[in-house]
N, C-alpha and C positions, 0 to 999 in steps of 0.2 A: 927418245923416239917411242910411240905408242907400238906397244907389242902388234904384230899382225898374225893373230891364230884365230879368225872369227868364222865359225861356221855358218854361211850363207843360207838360212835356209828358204828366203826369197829367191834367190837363184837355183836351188834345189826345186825347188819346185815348179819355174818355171820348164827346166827338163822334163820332169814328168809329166806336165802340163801337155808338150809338144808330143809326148809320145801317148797320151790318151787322146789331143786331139788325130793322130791319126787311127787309131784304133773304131774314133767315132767315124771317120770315113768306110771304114770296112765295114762297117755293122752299115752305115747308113747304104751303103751298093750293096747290102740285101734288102733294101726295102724299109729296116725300121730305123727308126728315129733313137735312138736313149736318152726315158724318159726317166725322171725325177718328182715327186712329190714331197712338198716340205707341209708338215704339218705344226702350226702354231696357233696355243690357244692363249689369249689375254694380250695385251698391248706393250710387255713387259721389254723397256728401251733397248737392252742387250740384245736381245732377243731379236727385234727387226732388225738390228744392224747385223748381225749373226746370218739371218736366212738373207738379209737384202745381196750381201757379200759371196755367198754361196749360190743366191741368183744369178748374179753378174758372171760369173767363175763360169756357167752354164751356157749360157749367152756366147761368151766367146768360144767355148768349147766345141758347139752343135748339139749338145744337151736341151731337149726341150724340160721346160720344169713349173712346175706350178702350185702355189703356194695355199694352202687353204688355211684360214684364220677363223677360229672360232673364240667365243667371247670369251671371256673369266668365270664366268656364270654354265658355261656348260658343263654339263655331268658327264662324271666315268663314262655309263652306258652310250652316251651320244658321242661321245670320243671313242670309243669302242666298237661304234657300229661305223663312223667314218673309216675306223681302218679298216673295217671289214671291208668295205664297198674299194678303198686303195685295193687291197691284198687280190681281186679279183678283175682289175681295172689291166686290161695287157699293155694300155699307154705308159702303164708305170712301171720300170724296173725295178726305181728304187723308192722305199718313201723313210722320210727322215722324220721324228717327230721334236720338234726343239722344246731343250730341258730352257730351264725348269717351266715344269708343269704347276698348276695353282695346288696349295693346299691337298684339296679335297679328294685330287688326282693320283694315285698309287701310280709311280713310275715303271713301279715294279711289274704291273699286272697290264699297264700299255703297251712296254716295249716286247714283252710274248706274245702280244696278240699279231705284232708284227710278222708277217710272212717272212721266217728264214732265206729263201732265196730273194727277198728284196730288204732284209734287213743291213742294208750298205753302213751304218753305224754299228754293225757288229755284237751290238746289244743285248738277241734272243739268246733262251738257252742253249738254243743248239751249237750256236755261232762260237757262242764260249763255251761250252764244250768240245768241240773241233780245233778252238784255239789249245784248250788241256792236253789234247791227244796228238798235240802235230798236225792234224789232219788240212790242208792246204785248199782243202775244198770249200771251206767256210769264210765269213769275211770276217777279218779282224776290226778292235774299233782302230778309228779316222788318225786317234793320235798319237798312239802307243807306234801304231804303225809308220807314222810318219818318223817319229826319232828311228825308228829303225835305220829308213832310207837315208837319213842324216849322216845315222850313224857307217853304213854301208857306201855311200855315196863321199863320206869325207874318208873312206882308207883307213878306219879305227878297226884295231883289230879287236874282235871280240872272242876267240878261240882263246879259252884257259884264262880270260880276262878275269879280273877280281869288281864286279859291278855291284853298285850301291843304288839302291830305289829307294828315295822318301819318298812315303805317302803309301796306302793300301788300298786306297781310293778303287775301285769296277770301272771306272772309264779308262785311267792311266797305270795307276801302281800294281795292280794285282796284272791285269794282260801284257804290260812290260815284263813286270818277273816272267812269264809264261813264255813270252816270243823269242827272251834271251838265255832263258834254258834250254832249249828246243835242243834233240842231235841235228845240229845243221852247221854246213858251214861258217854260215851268218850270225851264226848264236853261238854254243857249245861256250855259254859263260860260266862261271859260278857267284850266284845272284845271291844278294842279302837284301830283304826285303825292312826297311825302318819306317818305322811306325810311333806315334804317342806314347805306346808304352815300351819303347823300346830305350833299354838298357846305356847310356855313354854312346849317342850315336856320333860322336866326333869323330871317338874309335875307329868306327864303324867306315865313315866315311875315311878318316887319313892311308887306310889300305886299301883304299878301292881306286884301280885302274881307270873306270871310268862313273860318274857321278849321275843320276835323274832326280830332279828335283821337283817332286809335284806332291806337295805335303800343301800349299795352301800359305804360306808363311812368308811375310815380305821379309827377303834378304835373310833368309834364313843358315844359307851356308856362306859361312866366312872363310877368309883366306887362311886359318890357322887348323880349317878342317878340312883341307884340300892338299891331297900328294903334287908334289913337282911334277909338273908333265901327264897330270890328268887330264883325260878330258871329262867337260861339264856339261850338260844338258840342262837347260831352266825350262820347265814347264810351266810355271808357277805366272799367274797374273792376278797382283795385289796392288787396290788399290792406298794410296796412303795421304794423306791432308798434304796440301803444298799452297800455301798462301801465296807463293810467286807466279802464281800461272792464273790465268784466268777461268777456269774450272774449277779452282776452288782445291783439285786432287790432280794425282798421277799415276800412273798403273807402273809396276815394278813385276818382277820377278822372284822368283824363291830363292836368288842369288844374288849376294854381295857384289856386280858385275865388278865394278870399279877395282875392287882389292881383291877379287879372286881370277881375274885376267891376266896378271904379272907372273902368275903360278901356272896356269893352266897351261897343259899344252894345244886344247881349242876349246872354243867355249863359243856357244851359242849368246847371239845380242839377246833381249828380251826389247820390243817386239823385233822382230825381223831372223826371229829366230823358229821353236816350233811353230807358230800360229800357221805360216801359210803352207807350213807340211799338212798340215791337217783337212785343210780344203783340197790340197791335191791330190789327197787316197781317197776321200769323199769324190770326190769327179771318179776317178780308178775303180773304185769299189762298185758305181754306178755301171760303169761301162764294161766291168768282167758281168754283172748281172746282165745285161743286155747280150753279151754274147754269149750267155747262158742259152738263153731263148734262142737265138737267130742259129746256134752251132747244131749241125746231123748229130743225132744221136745213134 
């Protein structure tokens, strides 16, 4: 009989779903609307499937949102002056700008230009800095935040837990370590952060209470580097050659699912695992900006 420890986080995030769609009713019986702005330059496949998904999510939510596409061909300063014109626009709470950006584009020097109170990807410095200090008044990024709610919402105790993070990654592995050290009740972990040059991380992972795996590496944690009764997080989406399918490929996770489910004591699918946490603190993240603006100060 196939073990049943899977952590839903399709249904996770449905809940949260219901509970920002009502949040957008409050906001919207003052008067505004919460607005989203997705910013995409180049045609790049992932990429429209990525914002088209995060459209739809809007749609149903009461989220007004709108996508502005610029070419391949456009420059830093013209992508820099759109955010300007976003950062000043009151229709927008939030504006997202989707990775990857072409070559020529410094990620780095985009995502600052982004207005801190409508940076809902969590990306500016300030954002991550307020994530360093505990400070709860800044937004976190979309995904690191979402394994949280996973983790929170499946009953995982993280108080004195022994957690392991592959990957050192600024979107997941470094603002994980951050959220799960936190003094909080929800955190108060002791985090070990694995990385490429890290030392025997089998080690590393077989004493860790609970596992995230977002290094990038199809099937990278095996079932002989996995404690009884852990639980597993896969962030990880790698594609790998698969002659049987008509795509030619298949998207996997940073986990051996198969052989590391009989150990776990829950363990996220990979898809239907983080992917739709992520969209649903992206709506979340929108709608505390929106009541930013609408709340007395």
């Amino acid at each position: 009989m196939e073990k049943v420890n899977l952590i839903d986080g399709r249904a996770i995030a449905e809940e949260i779903h219901t509970e920002t769609k009502k949040r957008v009713a409050a906001v919207l019986s003052r008067g505004i609307q919460p607005g989203l702005a997705f910013v995409r330059v180049g045609e790049d496949p992932a990429s429209r499937v990525y914002v088209g998904m995060k459209e739809k999510k809007c749609a149903e939510l009461g989220i007004r949102s709108e996508t502005f596409v610029r070419p391949e061909t456009t420059t830093q300063v013209e992508l820099l002056q759109l955010i300007t014109q976003l950062n000043a626009d009151p229709n927008y709470h939030g504006i997202l700008v989707q990775a990857p950006l072409p070559p020529h584009i410094d990620e780095t020097i985009v995502f600052a230009m982004v207005s801190p109170a409508k940076d809902v990807d969590g990306f500016h410095p300030i954002n991550v800095g307020k994530l360093m200090l505990g400070d709860e008044t800044g937004f976190r990024p979309c995904t690191p935040a979402g394994v949280h709610e996973l983790l929170i919402r499946s009953g995982v105790e993280t108080n004195g837990a022994q957690v392991v993070v592959l990957g050192r990654g600024n979107i997941v592995g470094k603002p994980m370590t951050a959220i799960l050290c936190q003094k909080s009740k929800t955190a108060n972990a002791t985090v070990t952060l694995c990385h490429s040059r890290t030392k025997d991380i089998a080690e590393h992972c077989r004493r860790a209470d609970i596992i995230i795996a977002a290094m990038g590496v199809a099937r990278f944690v095996t079932a002989d580097m996995v404690k009884e009764g852990a639980t597993v997080i896969d962030v990880g989406v790698n594609r790998i050659d698969d002659s049987s399918v008509p795509k030619g490929y298949r998207l996997v996770g940073d986990v051996d699912f198969e052989n590391v489910q009989p150990k776990a004591g829950l363990i996220t699918p990979n898809p239907g695992g983080v992917g739709p946490m992520t969209i649903a603190m992206l709506m979340q993240n929108t709608v505390r900006a929106a009541e930013a603006v609408t709340t007395p100060q």
